[in-house]
C-alpha positions, 0 to 999 in steps of 0.5 A: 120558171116557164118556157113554151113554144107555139106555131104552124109546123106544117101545111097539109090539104086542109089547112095547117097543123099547129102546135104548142110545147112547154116546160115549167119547174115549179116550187109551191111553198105554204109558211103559216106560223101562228104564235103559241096563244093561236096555236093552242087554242088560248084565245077564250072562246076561239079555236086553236091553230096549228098552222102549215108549214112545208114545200114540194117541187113540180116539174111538167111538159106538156104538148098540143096539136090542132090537126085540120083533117078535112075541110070544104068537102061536100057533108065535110065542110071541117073535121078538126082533130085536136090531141094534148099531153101531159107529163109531170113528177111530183116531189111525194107522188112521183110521176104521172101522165095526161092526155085528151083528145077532141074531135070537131065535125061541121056537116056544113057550116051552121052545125058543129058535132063534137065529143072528146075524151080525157084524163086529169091528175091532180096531188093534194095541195100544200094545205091538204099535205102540210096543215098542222091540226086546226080546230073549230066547234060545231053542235054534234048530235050523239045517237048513243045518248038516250033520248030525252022522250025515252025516260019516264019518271018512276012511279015507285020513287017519283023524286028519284031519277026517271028511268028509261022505257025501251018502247019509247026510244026511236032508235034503230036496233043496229045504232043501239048494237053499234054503240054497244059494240064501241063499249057505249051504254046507249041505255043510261048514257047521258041519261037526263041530258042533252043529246048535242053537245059543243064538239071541238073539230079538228082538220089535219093534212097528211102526205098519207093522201093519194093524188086525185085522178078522172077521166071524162067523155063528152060529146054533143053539137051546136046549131045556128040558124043559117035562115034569116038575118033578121035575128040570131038563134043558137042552140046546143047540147052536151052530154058529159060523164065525168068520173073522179077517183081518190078526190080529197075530201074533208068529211064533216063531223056530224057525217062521221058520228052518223057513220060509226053509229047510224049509217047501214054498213057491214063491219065496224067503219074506220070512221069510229076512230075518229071519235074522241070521248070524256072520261064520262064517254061523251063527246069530246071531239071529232078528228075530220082530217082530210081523207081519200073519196073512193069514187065520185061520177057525174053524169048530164046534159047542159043545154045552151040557146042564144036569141039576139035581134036588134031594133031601135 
């Protein structure tokens, strides 16, 4: 349910303010309820399918104005001013507040400079709070096995199993400690094997997650050339800094082993604890439930141009 309100609300020397108010009450409701042989993962060959099932309300207000500032005046031919603002309450992440604001300054008519600032909030949504554990299989490369290329037949017992030569493993000294660490033996594990194996994946939601929140800057110009008639030319550029906190994200599996095992890092990661392992400590499964990104930027220049001319 929505209801908004919009309109000149006042005229002043550069033309006429406008504005926009609005309310919206919200309710977003997830229903998927696979029956046991989906859920289970019964299908041979497929994968099983927990399903969502949940809700959550979402109330929010909302107000923008178009302020005229200046405009016909000699290197002023428009300044425009443009503020908005945002508040919401989420029924599991409480309330939270937005805002912009934008500034537009034509010199003269051909050239516009511009620049803005602003902030976004955004909860996880139904899928990412209420998925229930759904699972697919992927190929997964296990850096604790020992490699193939490591093992060398024993001279002394040529039909017995071959043995491993350390001066032929590639691996890095801290993946091999890592596995150690894990309670691994990356020197006989899997020893005469594949080091890929068909993993099961699972994904989960979870209300555990934290709202997604950014804040951005932009600023940059447009040009038309005010010449000739004889054919259209625009042109401009914006630079934009954008910088995202807590964005959900969903890690892949292969990332999740690399992490625990391979990666550089101080301490042990939390993603080892996603790893499942057989009674033979092989692969088993990978839980890759949807997680919190501590910061995502993002900084760059678009460039646009337009050329038009007719002709017959």
């Amino acid at each position: 349910v929505s209801a908004f309100m919009s309109g000149k609300v006042l005229k002043v020397p550069a033309g006429h303010i406008s504005a926009v108010v609005g309310l919206e009450h919200r309710v977003d409701e997830i229903a998927s309820n696979p029956n046991e042989i989906a859920r289970d993962g019964l299908f041979f060959g497929f994968f099983s399918d927990g399903g969502a099932v949940g809700k959550k309300f979402v109330r929010e207000a909302y107000a923008e104005v178009d302020i005229p500032v200046v405009a016909d005046k000699p290197f002023f031919r428009q300044v425009d001013v443009n503020l908005s603002g945002h508040i919401l309450e989420d029924e599991f992440y409480g309330g939270a507040s937005t805002y912009s604001a934008k500034v537009g300054w034509r010199p003269f008519e051909s050239l516009l400079l511009k620049a803005s600032y602003g902030t976004s909030f955004r909860s996880p949504n139904l899928r990412e709070n209420f998925l229930q554990p759904q699972t697919g299989f992927l190929t997964l490369t296990d850096p604790c096995v020992v490699p193939a290329n490591s093992l060398v037949t024993d001279l002394g017992n040529p039909d017995g199993p071959d043995i491993y030569d350390p001066s032929r493993d590639a691996r890095d000294a801290d993946t091999i400690a890592r596995c150690q660490s894990e309670g691994l033996d990356p020197f006989n594990l899997g020893a005469g094997g594949s080091n890929s194996f068909s993993t099961e994946i699972a994904t989960t939601g979870s209300l555990e997650l934290d709202p997604e929140e950014s804040t951005s800057f932009t600023t940059g110009f447009s040009f038309e050339q005010p010449f000739t008639d004889a054919f259209d030319l625009e042109f401009g550029a914006t630079y934009y800094d954008i910088e995202v906190t807590n964005s959900v994200v969903r890690p892949a599996a292969q990332f999740i082993i690399n992490d625990c095992y391979v990666n550089e890092r101080e301490g042990r990661s939390p993603f080892c604890d996603r790893i499942s392992r057989d009674d033979d400590n092989l692969l088993d499964g990978v839980n890759a439930a949807f997680i919190n990104l501590n910061e995502d930027q993002v900084r760059g220049i678009d460039v646009n141009a337009r050329f038009a001319k007719e002709f017959t």
